[in-house]
C-alpha positions as CSV (number, residue, x, y, z in Angstrom):
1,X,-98.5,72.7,84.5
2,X,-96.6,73.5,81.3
3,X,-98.2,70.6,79.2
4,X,-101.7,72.5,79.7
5,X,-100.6,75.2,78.0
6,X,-99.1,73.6,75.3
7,X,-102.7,71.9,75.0
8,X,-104.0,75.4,74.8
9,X,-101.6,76.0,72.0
10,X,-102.7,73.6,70.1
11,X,-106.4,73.8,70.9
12,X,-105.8,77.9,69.8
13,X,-104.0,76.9,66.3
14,X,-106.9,74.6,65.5
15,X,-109.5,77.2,66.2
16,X,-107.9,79.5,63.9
17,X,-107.6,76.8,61.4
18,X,-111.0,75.9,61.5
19,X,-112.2,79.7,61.5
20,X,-109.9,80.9,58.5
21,X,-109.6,78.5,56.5
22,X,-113.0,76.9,56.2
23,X,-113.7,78.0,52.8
24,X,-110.3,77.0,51.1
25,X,-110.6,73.0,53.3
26,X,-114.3,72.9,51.4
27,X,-112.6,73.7,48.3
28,X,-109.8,71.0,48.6
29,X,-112.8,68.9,49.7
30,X,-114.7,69.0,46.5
31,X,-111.4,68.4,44.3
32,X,-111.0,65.2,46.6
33,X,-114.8,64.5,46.2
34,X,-114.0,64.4,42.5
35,X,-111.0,61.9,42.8
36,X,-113.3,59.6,44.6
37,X,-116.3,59.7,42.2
38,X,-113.4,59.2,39.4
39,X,-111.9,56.2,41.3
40,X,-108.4,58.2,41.5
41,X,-105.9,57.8,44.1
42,X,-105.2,60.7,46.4
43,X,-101.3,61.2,46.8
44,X,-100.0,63.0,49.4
45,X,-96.1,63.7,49.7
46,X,-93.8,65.4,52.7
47,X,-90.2,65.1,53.4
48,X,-88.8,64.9,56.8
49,X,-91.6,64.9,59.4
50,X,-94.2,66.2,57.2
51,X,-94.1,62.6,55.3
52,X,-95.8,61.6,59.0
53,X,-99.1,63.4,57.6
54,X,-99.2,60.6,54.6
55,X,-98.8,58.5,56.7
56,X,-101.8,59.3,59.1
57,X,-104.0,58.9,56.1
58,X,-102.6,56.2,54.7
59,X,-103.9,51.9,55.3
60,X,-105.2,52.5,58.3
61,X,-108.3,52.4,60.2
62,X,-111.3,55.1,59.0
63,X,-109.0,56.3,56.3
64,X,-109.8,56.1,52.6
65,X,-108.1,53.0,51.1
66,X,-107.5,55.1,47.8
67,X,-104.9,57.3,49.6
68,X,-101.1,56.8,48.5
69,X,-98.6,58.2,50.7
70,X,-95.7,59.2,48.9
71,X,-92.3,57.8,51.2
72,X,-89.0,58.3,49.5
73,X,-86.2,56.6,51.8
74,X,-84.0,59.2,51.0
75,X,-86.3,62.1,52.2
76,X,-87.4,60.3,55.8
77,X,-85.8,60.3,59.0
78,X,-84.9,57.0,59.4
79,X,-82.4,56.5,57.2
80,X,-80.7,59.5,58.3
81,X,-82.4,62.8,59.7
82,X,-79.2,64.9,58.8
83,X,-79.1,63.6,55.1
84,X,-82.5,64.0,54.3
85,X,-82.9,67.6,55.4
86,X,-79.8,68.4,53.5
87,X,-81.8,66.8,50.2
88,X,-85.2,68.0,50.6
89,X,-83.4,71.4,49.4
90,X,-81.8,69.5,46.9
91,X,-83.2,70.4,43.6
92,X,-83.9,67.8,40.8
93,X,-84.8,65.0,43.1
94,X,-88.7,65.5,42.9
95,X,-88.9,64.6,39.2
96,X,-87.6,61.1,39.9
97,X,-90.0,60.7,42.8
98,X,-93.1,61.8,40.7
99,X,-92.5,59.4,37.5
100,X,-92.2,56.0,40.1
101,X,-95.8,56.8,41.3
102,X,-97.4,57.3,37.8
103,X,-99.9,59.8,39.2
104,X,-102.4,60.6,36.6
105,X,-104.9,63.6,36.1
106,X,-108.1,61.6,37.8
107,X,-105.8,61.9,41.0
108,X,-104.7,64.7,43.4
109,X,-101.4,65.8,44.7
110,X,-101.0,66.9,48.6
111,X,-98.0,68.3,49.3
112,X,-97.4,69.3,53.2
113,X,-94.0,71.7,54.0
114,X,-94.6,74.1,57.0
115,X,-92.0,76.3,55.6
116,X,-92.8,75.8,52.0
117,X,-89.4,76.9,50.8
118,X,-87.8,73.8,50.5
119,X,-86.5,72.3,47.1
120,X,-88.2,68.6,46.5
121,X,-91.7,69.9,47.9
122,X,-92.0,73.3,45.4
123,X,-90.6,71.5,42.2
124,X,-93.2,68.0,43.1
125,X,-96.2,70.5,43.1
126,X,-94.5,72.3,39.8
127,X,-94.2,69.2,37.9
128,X,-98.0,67.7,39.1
129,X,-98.8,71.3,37.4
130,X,-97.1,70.9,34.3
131,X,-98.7,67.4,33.9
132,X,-102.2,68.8,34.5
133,X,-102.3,66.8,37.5
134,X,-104.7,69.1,39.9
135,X,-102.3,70.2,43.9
136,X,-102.7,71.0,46.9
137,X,-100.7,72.4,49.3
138,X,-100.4,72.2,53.5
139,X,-98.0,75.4,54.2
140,X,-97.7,78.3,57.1
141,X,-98.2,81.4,55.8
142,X,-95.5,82.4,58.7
143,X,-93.3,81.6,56.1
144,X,-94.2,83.9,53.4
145,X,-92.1,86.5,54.2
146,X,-89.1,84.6,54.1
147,X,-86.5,85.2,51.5
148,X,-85.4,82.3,49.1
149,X,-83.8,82.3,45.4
150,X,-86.7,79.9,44.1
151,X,-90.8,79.9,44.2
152,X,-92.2,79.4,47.7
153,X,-94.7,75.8,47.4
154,X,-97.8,78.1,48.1
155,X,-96.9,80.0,45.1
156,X,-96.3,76.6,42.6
157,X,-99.9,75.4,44.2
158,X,-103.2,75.4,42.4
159,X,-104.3,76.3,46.2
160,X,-103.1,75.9,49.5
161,X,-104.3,75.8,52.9
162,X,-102.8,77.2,56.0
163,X,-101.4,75.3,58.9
164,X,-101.4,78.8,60.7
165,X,-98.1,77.3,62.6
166,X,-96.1,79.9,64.1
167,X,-92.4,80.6,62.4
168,X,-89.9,77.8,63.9
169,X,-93.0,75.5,64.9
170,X,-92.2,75.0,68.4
171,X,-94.7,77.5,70.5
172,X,-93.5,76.5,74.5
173,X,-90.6,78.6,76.6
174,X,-88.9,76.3,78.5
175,X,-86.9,77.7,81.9
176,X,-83.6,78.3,81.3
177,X,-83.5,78.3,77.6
178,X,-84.2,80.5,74.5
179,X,-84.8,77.7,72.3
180,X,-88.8,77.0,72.5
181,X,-90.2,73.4,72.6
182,X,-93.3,71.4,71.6
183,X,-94.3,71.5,67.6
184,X,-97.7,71.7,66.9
185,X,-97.1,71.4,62.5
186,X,-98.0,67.5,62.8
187,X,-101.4,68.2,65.1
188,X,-102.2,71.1,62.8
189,X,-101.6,69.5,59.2
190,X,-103.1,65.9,60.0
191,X,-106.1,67.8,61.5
192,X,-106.2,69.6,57.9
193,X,-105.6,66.5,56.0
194,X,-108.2,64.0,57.6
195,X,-110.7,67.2,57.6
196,X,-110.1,67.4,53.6
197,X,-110.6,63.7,53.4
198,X,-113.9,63.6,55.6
199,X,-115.4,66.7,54.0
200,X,-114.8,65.1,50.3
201,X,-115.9,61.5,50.8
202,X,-118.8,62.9,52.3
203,X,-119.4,65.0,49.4
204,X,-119.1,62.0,47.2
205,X,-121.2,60.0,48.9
206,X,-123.9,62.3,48.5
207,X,-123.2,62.5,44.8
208,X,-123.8,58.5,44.9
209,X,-119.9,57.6,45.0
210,X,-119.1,54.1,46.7
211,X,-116.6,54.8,49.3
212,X,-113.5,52.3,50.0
213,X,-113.0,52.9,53.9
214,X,-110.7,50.8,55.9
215,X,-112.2,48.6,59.3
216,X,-110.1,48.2,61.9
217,X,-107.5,44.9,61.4
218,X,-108.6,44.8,65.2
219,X,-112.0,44.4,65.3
220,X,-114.0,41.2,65.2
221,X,-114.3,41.0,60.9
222,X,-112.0,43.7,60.1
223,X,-109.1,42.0,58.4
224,X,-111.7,40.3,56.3
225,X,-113.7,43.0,55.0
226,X,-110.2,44.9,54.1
227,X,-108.9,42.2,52.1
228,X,-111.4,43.0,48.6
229,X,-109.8,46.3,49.2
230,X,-106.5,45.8,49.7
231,X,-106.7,43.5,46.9
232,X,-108.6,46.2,44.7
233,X,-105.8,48.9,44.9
234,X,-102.7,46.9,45.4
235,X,-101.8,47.1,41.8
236,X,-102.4,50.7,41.8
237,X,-100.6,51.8,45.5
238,X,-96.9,51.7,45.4
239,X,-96.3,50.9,49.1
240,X,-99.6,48.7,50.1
């Protein structure tokens, strides 16, 4: 059945993710690492479907409680899919978005585009750059050879890792049709993301760091032992 091989696809993408870009996920590790020992907040930003990868870190169960997704109405889907793919390529939004989070230089900036071309993404990473604020960036290098009028995100980065998702995302054939099915950019980015969170509060916990980790709201004591967190970083988390 057709859903097997999609399942290959994806097992196939994360093999290569894990075999190529080992070194540069240790790397982002250690920076994150650093964020925890220095009680920072790790923001992580996307428009369109890539905000879903903040959002799979962020307040929930086994994730870092010091992890800020970034969610600009304007640039999700649910106030309009059309509108917001039209502005995520409009330039001189990102600057407003970065000064209503007051990101400082003890945290870290994620910032996941597939395509990395995009407006909003390249000039966020830009300005976190001019404001010594230390980046990373979740691209496809399929992308690289693209042509655009401004700097691709992987370029504006202080490092980036690669999705290794194929150009146009989808990877299935589908009878009947020339337009391929079944993305594999959320599996393959939220794979890289909670691996880069793992790694470095594993890191910091060996370097003696206390780590603020989320229970489960739906486990016997969970909402409980969450509420010192929550309570902790709500001043500090825009959306919590």
């Amino acid at each position: 059945m057709i859903f097997e091989n999609y399942y290959s696809e994806i097992i196939n993408i994360l093999n290569k993710i894990k075999t190529t870009q080992k070194g540069k996920i240790e790397s982002a590790s250690k920076i994150v690492a650093k964020v925890i020992e220095n009680d920072g907040i790790i923001y992580i930003f996307g428009c369109g479907h890539s905000h879903l990868i903040g959002l799979d870190c962020f307040y929930r169960a086994g994730g870092l409680v010091n992890v800020s997704a970034m969610l600009d109405t304007d640039l999700m889907l649910h106030n309009g899919a059309a509108k917001s793919s039209k502005m995520e390529k409009m330039s001189g939004i990102a600057e407003s978005i970065f000064e209503r989070y007051c990101i400082t230089k003890n945290d870290v900036l994620i910032t996941v585009s597939t395509s990395g071309k995009n407006a909003v993404p390249c000039e966020m990473a830009i300005i976190a750059t001019k404001n010594g604020i230390p980046n990373i960036s979740v691209v496809s290098s399929a992308y690289f050879d693209d042509k655009t009028d401004t700097p691709k995100l992987f370029e504006c980065s202080d490092m980036y890792i690669d999705n290794c998702v194929p150009h146009g995302d989808a990877v299935m054939d589908i009878t009947g049709t020339e337009v391929k099915m079944g993305s594999v950019s959320t599996a393959a980015s939220s794979f890289i993301l909670q691996s880069v969170l793992i790694e470095g509060a594993e890191i910091a916990a060996k370097n003696g760091a206390e780590l603020p980790i989320y229970k489960s709201g739906n486990i016997e004591g969970g909402a409980e032992f969450n509420k010192s967190l929550i309570k902790k970083y709500l001043p500090r988390i825009k959306h919590l």
